[in-house]
N, CA, C and O atoms as a GROMACS GRO file, in nm:
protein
  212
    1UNK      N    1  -5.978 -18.246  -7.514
    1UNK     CA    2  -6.122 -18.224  -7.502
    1UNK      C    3  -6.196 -18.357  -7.490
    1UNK      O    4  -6.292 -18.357  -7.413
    2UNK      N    5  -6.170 -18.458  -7.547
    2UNK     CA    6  -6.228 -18.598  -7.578
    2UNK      C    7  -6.186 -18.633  -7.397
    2UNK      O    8  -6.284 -18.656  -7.328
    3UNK      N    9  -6.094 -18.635  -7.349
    3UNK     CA   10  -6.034 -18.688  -7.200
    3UNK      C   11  -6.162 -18.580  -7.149
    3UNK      O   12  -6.258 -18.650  -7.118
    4UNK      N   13  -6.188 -18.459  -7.133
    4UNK     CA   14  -6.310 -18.359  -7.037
    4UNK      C   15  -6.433 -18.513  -7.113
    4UNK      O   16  -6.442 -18.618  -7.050
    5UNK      N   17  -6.482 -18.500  -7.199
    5UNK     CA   18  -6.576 -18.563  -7.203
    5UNK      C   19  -6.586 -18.656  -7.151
    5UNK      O   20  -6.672 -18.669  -7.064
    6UNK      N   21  -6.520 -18.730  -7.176
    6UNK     CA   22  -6.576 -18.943  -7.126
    6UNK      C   23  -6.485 -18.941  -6.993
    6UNK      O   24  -6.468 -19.051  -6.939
    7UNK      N   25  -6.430 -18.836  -6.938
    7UNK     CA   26  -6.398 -18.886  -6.821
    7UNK      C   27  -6.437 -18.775  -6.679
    7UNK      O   28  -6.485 -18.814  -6.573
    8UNK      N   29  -6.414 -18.687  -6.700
    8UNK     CA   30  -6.434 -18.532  -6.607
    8UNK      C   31  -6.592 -18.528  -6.570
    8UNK      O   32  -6.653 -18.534  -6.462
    9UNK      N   33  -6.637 -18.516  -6.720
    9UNK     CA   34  -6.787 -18.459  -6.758
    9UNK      C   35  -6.863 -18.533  -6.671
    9UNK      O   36  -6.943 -18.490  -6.588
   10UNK      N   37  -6.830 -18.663  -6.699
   10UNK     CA   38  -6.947 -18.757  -6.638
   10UNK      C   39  -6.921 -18.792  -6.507
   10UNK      O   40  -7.022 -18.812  -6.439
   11UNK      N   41  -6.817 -18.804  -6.455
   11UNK     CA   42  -6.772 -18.800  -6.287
   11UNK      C   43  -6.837 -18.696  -6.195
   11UNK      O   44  -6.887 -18.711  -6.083
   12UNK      N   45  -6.818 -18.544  -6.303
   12UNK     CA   46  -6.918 -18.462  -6.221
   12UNK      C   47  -7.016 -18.433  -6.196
   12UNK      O   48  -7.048 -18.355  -6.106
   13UNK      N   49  -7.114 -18.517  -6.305
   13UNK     CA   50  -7.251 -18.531  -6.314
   13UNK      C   51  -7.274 -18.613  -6.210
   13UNK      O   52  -7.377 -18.583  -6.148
   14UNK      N   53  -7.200 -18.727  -6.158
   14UNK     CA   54  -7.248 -18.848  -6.093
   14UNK      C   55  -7.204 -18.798  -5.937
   14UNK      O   56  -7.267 -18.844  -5.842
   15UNK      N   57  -7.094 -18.704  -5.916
   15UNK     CA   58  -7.078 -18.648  -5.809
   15UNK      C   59  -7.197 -18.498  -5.757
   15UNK      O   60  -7.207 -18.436  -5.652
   16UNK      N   61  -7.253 -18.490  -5.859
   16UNK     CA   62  -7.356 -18.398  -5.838
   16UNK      C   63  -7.476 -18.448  -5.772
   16UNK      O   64  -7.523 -18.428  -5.660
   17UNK      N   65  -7.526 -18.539  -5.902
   17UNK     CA   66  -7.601 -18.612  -5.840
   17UNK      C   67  -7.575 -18.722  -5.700
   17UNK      O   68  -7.672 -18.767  -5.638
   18UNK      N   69  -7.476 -18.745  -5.674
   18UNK     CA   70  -7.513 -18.806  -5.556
   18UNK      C   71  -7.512 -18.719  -5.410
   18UNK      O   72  -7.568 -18.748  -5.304
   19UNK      N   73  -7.420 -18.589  -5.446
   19UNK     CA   74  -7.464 -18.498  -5.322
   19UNK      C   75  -7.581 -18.459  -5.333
   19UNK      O   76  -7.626 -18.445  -5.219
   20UNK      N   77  -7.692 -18.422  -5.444
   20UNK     CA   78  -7.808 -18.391  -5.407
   20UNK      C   79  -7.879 -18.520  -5.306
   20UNK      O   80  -7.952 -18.496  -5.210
   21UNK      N   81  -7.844 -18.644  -5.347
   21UNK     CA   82  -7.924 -18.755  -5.308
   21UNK      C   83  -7.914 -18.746  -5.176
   21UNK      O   84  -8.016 -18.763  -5.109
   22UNK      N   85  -7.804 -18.722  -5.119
   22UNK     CA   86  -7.736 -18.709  -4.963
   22UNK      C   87  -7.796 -18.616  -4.898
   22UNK      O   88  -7.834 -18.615  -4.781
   23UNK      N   89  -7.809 -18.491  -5.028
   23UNK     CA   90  -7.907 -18.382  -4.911
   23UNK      C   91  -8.056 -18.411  -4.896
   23UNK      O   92  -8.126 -18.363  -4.807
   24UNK      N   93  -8.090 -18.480  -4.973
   24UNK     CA   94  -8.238 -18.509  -4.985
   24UNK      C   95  -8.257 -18.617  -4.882
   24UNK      O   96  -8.356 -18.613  -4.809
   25UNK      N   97  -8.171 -18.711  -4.872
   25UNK     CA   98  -8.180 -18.822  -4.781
   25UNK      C   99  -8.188 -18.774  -4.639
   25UNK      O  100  -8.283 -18.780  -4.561
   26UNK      N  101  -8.049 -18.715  -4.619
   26UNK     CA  102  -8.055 -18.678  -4.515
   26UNK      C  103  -8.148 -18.553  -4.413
   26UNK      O  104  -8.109 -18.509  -4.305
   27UNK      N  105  -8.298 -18.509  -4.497
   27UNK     CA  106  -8.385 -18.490  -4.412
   27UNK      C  107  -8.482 -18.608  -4.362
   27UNK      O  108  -8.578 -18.594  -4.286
   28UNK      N  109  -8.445 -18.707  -4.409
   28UNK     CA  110  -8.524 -18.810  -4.328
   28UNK      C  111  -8.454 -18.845  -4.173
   28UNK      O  112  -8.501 -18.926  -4.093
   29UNK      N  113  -8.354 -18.777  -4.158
   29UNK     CA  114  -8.301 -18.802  -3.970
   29UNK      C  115  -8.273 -18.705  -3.905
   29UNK      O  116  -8.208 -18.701  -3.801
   30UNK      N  117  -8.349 -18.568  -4.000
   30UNK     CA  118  -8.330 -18.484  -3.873
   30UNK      C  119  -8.467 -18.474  -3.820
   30UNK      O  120  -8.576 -18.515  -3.859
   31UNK      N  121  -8.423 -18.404  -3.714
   31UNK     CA  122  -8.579 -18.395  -3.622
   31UNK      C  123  -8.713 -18.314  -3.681
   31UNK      O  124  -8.718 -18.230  -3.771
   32UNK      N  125  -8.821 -18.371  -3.598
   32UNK     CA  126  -8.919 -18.324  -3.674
   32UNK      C  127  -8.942 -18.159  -3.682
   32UNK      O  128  -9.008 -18.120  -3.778
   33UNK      N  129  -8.892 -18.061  -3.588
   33UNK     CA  130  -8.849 -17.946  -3.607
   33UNK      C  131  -8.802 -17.870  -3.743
   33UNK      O  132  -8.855 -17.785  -3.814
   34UNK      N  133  -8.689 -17.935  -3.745
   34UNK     CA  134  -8.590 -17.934  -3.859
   34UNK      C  135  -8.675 -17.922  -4.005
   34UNK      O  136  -8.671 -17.828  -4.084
   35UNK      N  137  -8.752 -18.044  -4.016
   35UNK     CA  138  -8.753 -18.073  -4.107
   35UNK      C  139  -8.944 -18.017  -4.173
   35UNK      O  140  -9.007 -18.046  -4.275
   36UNK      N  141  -8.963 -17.965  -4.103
   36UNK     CA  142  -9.068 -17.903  -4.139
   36UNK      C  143  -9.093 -17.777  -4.214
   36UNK      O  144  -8.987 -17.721  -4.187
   37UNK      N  145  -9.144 -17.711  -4.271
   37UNK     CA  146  -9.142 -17.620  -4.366
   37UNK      C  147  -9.130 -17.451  -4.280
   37UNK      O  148  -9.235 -17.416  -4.226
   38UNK      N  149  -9.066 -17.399  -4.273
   38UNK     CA  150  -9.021 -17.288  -4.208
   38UNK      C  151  -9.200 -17.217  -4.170
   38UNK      O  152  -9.284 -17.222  -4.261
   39UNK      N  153  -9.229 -17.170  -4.063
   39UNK     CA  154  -9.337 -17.089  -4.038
   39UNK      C  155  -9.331 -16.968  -4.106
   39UNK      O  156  -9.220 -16.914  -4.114
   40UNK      N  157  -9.464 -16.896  -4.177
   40UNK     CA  158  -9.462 -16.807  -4.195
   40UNK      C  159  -9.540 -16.683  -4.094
   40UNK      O  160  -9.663 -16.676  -4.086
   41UNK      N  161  -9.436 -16.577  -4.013
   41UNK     CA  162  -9.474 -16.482  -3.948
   41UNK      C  163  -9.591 -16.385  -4.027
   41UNK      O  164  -9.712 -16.374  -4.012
   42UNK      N  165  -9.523 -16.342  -4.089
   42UNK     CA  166  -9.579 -16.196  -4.159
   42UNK      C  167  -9.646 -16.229  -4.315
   42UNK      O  168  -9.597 -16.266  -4.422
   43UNK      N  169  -9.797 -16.193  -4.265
   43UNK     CA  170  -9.884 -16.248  -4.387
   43UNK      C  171  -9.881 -16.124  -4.484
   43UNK      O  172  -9.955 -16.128  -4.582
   44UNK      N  173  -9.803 -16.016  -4.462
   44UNK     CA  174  -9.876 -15.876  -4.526
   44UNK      C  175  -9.683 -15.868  -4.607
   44UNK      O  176  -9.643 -15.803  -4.704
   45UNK      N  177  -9.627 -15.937  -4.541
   45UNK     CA  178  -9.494 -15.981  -4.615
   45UNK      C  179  -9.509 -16.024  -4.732
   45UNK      O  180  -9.477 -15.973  -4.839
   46UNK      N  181  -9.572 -16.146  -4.701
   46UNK     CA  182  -9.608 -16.262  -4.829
   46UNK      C  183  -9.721 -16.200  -4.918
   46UNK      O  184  -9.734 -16.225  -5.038
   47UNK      N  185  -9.790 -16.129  -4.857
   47UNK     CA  186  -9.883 -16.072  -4.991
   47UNK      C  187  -9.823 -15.993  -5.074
   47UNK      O  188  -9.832 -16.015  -5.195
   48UNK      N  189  -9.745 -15.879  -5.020
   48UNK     CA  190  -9.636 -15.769  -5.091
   48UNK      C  191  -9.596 -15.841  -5.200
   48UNK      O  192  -9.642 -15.827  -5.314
   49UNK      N  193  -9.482 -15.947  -5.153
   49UNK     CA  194  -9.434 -16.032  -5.272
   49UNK      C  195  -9.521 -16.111  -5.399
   49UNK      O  196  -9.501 -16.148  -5.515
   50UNK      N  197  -9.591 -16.111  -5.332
   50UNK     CA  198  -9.663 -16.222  -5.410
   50UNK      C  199  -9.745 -16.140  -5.546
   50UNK      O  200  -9.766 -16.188  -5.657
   51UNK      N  201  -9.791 -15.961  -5.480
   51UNK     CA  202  -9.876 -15.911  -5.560
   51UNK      C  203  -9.788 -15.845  -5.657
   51UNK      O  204  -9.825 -15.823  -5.773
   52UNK      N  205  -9.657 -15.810  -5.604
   52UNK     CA  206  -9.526 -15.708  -5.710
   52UNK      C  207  -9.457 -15.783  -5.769
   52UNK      O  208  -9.372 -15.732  -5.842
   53UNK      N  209  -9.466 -15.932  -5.763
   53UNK     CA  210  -9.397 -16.002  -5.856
   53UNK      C  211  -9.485 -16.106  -6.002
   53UNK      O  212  -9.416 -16.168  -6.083
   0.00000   0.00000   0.00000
């Protein structure tokens, strides 16, 4: 258990965190398409949700 701690535990924290960093980074090179916040079609969609939750 002492070997999961000081050695596993914290490797996977630091492998976690650096794939988030990678995904976060890497919207700075995709296109401006890409990387923009999805359009919303259907406004009577988003109200539904918004009022039943």
């Amino acid at each position: 258990m002492t070997f999961f701690r000081q050695y596993i535990a914290p490797m996977l924290i630091v492998l976690i965190f650096l794939v988030a960093l990678v995904a976060v980074t890497a919207r700075a090179f995709l296109p401006s398409d890409l990387s923009a916040p999805a359009p919303i079609d259907d406004i009577s969609f988003l109200l539904s949700v918004i009022l039943f939750f």
